[in-house]
C-alpha positions as CSV (number, residue, x, y, z in Angstrom):
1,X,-31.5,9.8,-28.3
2,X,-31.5,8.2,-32.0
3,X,-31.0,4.8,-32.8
4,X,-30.2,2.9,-35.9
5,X,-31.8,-0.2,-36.7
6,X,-31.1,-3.0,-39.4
7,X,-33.9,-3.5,-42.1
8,X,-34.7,-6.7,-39.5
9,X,-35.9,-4.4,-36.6
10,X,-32.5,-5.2,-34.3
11,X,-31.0,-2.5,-32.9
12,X,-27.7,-1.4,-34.3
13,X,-24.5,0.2,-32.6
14,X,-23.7,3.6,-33.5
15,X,-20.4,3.7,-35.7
16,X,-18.0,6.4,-36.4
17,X,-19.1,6.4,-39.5
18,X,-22.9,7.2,-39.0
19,X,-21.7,10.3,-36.6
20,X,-19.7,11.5,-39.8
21,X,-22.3,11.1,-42.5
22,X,-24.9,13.2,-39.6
23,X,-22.9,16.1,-39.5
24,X,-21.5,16.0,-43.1
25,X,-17.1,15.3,-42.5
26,X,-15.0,12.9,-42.7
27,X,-14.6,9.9,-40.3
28,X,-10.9,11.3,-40.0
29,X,-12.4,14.9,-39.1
30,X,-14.8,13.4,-36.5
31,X,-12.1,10.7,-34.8
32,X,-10.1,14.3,-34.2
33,X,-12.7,15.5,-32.5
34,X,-13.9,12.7,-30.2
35,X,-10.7,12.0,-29.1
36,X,-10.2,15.1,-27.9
37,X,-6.9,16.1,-30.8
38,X,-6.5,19.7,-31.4
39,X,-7.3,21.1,-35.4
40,X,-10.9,21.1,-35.4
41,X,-12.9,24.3,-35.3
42,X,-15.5,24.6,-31.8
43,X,-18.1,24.9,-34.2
44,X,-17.3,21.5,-35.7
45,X,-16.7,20.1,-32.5
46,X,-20.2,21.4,-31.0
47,X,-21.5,19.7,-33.9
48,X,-19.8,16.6,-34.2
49,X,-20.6,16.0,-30.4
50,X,-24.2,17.1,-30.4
51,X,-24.6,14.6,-33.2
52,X,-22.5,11.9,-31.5
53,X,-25.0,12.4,-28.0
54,X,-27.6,12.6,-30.1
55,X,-27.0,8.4,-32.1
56,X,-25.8,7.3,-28.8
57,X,-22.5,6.6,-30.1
58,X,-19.8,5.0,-27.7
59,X,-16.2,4.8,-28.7
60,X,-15.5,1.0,-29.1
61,X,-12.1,0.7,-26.3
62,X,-11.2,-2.9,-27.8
63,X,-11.1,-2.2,-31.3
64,X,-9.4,1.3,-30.9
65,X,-6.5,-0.5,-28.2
66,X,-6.2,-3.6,-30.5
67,X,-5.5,-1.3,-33.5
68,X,-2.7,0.0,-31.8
69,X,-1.6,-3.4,-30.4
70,X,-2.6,-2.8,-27.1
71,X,-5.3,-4.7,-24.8
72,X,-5.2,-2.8,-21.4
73,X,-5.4,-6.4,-20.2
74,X,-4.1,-7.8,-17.1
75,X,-4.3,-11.7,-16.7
76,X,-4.8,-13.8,-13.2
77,X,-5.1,-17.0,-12.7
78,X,-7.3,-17.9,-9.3
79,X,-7.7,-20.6,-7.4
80,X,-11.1,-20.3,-6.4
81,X,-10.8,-22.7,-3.2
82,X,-8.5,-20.6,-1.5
83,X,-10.0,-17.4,0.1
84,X,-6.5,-15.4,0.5
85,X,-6.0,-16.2,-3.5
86,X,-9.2,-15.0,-4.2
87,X,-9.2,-11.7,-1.9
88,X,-5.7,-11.0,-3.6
89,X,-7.1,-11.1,-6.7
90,X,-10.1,-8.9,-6.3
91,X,-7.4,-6.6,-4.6
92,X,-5.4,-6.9,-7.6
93,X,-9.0,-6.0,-9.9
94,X,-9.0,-2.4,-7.7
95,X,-5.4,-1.7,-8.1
96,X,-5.9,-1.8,-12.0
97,X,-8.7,-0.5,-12.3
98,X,-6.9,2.6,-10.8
99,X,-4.4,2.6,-13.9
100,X,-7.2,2.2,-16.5
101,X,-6.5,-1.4,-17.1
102,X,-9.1,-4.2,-17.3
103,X,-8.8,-7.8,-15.3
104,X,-9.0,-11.5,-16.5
105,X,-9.5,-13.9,-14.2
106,X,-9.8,-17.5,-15.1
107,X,-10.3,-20.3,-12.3
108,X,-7.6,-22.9,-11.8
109,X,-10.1,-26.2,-11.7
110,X,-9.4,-30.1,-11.0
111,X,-9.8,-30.0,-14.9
112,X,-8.4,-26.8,-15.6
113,X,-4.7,-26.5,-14.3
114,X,-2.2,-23.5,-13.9
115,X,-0.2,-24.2,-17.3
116,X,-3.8,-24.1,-19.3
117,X,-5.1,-21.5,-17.3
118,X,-2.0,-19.6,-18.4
119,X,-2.3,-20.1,-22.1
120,X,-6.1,-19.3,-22.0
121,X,-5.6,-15.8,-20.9
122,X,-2.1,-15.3,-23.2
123,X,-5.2,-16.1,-25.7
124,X,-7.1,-13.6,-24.8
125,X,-4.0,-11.0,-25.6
126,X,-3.5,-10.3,-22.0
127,X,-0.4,-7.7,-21.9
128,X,1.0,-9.8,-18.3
129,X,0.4,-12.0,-16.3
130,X,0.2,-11.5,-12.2
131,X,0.6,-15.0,-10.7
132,X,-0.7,-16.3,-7.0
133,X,1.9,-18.1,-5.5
134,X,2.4,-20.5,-8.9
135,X,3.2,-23.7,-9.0
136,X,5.2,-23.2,-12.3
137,X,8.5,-24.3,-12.0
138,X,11.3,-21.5,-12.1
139,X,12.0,-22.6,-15.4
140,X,8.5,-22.2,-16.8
141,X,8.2,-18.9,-15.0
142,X,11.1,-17.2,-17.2
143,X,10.1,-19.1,-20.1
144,X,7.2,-17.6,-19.8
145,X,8.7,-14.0,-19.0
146,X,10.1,-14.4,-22.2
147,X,6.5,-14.1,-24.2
148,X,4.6,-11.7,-21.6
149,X,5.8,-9.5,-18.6
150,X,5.1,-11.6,-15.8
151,X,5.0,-11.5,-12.1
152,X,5.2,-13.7,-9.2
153,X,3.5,-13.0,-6.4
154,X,3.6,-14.9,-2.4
155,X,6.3,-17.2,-3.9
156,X,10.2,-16.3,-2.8
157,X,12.3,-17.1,-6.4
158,X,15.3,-15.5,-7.6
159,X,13.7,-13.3,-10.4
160,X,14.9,-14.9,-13.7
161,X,12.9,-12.7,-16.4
162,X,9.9,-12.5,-14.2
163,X,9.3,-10.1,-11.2
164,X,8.3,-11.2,-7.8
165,X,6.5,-9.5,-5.1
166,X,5.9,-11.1,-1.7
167,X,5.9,-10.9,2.1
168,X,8.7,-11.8,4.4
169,X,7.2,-15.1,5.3
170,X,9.7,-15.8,7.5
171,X,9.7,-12.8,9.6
172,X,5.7,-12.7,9.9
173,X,6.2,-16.4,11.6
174,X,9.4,-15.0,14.0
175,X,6.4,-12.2,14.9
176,X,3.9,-15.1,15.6
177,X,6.2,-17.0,17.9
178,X,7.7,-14.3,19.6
179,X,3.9,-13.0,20.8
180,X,3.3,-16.2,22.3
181,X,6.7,-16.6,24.0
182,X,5.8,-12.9,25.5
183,X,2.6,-14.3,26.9
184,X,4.6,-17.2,28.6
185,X,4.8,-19.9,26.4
186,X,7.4,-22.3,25.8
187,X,5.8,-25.2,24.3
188,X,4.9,-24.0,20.8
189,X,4.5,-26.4,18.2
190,X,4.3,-25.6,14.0
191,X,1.9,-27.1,12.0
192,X,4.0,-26.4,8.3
193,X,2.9,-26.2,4.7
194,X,3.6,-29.6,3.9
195,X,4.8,-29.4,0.0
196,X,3.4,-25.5,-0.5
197,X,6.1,-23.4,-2.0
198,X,5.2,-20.8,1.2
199,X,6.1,-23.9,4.0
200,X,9.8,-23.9,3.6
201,X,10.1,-19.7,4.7
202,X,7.3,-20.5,7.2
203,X,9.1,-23.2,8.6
204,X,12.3,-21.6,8.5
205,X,11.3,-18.7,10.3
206,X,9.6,-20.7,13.2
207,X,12.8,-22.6,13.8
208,X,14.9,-19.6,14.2
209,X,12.4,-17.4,16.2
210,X,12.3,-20.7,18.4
211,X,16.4,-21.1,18.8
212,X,17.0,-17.0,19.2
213,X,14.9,-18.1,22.7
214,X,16.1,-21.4,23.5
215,X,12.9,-23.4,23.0
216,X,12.5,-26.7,21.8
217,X,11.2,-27.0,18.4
218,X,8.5,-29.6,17.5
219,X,7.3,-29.3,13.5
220,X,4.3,-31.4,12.8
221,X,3.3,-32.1,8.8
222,X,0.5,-30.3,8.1
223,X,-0.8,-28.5,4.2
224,X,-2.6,-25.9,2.5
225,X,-6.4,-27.2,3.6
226,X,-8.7,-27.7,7.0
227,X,-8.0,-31.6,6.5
228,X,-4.7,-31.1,6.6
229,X,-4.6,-29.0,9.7
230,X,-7.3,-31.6,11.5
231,X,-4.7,-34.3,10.8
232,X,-2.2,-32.6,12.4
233,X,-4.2,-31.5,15.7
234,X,-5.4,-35.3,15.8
235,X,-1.1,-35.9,15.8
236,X,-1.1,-33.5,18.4
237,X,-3.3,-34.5,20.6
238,X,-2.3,-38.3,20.6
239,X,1.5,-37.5,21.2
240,X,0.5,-34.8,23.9
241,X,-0.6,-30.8,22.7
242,X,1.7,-28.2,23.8
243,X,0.3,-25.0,24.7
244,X,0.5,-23.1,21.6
245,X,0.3,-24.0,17.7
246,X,1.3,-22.1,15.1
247,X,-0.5,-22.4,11.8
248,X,1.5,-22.3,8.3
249,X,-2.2,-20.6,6.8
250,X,-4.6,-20.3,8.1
251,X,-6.7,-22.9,6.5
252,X,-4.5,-25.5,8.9
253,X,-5.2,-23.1,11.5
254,X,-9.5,-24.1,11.1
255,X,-8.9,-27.5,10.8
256,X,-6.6,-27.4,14.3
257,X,-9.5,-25.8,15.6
258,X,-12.1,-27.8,14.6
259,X,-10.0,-31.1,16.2
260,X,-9.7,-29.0,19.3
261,X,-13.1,-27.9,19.7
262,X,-14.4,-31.6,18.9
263,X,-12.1,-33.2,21.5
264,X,-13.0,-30.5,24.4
265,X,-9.7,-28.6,24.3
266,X,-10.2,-24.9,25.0
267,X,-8.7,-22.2,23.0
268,X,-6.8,-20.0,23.9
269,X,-7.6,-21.6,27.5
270,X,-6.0,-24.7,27.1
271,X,-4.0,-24.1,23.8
272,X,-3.5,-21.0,21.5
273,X,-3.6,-20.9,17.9
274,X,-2.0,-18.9,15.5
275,X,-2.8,-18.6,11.6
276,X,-1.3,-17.4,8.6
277,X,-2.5,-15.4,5.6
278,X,-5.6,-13.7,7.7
279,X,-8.2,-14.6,4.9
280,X,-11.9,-13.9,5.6
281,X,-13.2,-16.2,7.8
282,X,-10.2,-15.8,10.1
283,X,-12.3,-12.5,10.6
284,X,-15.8,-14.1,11.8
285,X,-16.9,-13.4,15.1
286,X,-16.9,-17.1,16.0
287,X,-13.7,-17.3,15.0
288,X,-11.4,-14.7,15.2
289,X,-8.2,-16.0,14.6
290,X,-4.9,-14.7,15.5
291,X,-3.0,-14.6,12.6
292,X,-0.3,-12.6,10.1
293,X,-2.1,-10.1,8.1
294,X,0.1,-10.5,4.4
295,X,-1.9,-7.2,3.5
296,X,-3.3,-8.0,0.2
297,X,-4.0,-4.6,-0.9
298,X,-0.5,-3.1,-0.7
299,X,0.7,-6.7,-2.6
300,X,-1.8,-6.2,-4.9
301,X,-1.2,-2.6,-5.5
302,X,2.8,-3.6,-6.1
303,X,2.0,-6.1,-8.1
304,X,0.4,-3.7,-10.5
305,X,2.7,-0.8,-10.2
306,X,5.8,-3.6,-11.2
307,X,3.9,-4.6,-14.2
308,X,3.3,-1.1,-15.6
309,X,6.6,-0.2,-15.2
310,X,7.6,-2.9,-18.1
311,X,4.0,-2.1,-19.5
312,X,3.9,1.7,-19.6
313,X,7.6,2.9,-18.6
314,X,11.3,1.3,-19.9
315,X,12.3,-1.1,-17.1
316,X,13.9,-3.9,-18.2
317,X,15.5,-5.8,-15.0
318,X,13.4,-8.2,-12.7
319,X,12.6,-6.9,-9.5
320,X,12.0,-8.1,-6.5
321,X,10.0,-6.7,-3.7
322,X,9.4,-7.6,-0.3
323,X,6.8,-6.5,1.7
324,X,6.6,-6.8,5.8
325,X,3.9,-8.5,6.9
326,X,1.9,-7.6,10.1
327,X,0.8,-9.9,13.2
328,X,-3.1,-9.2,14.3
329,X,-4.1,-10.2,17.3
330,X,-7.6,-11.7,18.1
331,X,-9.1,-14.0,20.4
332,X,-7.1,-17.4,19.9
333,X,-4.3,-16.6,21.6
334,X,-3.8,-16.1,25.4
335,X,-1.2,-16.9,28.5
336,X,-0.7,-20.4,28.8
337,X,-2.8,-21.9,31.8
């Protein structure tokens, strides 16, 4: 293969114009041919492709999509402490990837929030925006539709400009509470969201799975974090555990377990636990946590498929799309003793 150097000695990228001036046509003649357009003779086009193998020349994807206004670029903002975010978003990386589109991903930081995060990637000329479970108000959300075709995803809104995707939160807690009232509990106990924007559905559907059979409800704060989950155990345990606690994620979930282990309760022999979200580490051997499976693939793969159709096709009208979650069952969850 040839390369091209500058009089310095650096190693210069093949242009269409050096393909053209090797086989003697015009850059027009040549850009026919590499992009595959029909008009060209095969002769030219044995030529003008034996020359372009031969310089090593690579059509440059940016500058041909920017000249036609188009990036091929999706933009996510992550929040890198949370493993489910971060899962989703690699999920959301394949699903493009699959469509010929290309990911940003920019980290939501103690110094880096979800508004700047947002406008760092509309810099980069990202064509829409898929959003983990924002904390944007509704308000900024269809602002925001209003600039770039955005979705929502793990956050129940009316769509207002913006699409939304989720999972029937409340319906994967109902599943949780009804497997441990079929193993023979009655005391079960929910450990919410505190101020998440997933708590209220979680909560919701606990409270009705837990009146459609009669049982006493008993909601204890809780959060999106292990501290917040180890505070509530510690409540827990000082007011008296039930036997069974259903997590609002399942980062709650580890720090309940944590509390337990510590203070020589058994699970599931004393108390089962229940998660939400089934992120990676509910997977661990050591661990394996009973949980609701949101299935990030399929959200992510939704997620993608809404934003082309505004992208690539002629819908207009927000969308929403719910998903059903799916209870797995693991080794934290038992008959009560």
């Amino acid at each position: 293969m040839c390369t091209i150097r500058h009089v310095t000695g650096a190693v210069k990228r093949p242009r269409l114009e050096d393909v053209a001036a090797a086989v003697g046509l015009s850059t027009a003649s040549v850009s026919l041919v590499l992009r595959g357009v029909a008009g060209p003779s095969a002769e030219t086009r044995r030529r003008v492709l034996d020359a372009a193998e031969r310089l090593g020349y690579r059509a440059d994807r940016t500058a041909s999509l920017l000249a036609r206004r188009r990036t091929h670029l999706l933009g996510v903002p992550v929040l890198l402490r949370d493993s489910f975010r971060t899962e989703l978003a690699e999920e959301v990386q394949v699903a493009a990837d699959e469509h010929g589109y290309a990911l940003a991903l920019s980290g939501i930081t103690r110094t880096h929030d979800e508004e700047r995060v947002v406008e760092t990637l509309l810099d980069l000329r990202c064509e829409g925006l898929l959003l983990l479970a924002p904390g944007l108000s509704p308000a900024a959300l269809t602002a925001l539709s209003a600039r770039v075709p955005t979705v929502v995803i793990g956050r129940r809104l009316p769509p207002d400009g913006f699409d939304v995707v989720r999972v029937a939160d409340g319906d994967g807690v109902g599943d949780a509470v009804d497997h441990l009232v079929a193993l023979g509990h009655r005391a079960v106990a929910h450990v919410d969201g505190g101020g998440a924007h997933m708590a209220d559905d979680r909560r919701a559907g606990y409270l009705a799975a837990m009146a459609r059979h009669g049982l006493e409800q008993r909601v204890v704060p809780g959060g999106d974090s292990e501290d917040a989950g180890a505070r509530a155990a510690r409540a827990l345990l000082d007011a008296g555990p039930p036997t069974a606690v259903v997590a609002a994620n399942d980062r709650c979930a580890l720090g309940v377990l944590d509390v337990f282990l510590r203070a020589g309760v058994r699970v599931p022999h004393d108390v089962s636990v229940v998660g939400y979200d089934d992120a990676e580490p509910a997977r661990l051997a050591h661990i394996r946590l009973t949980t609701v499976n949101q299935d990030a693939a399929e959200q992510a793969r939704t997620a993608v498929a809404v934003t082309l159709e505004r992208l690539d096709g002629d819908r207009v009208d927000p969308v929403d799309r719910v998903l059903r979650p799916r209870l797995v069952v693991r080794g934290t969850t038992a008959a009560p003793p």
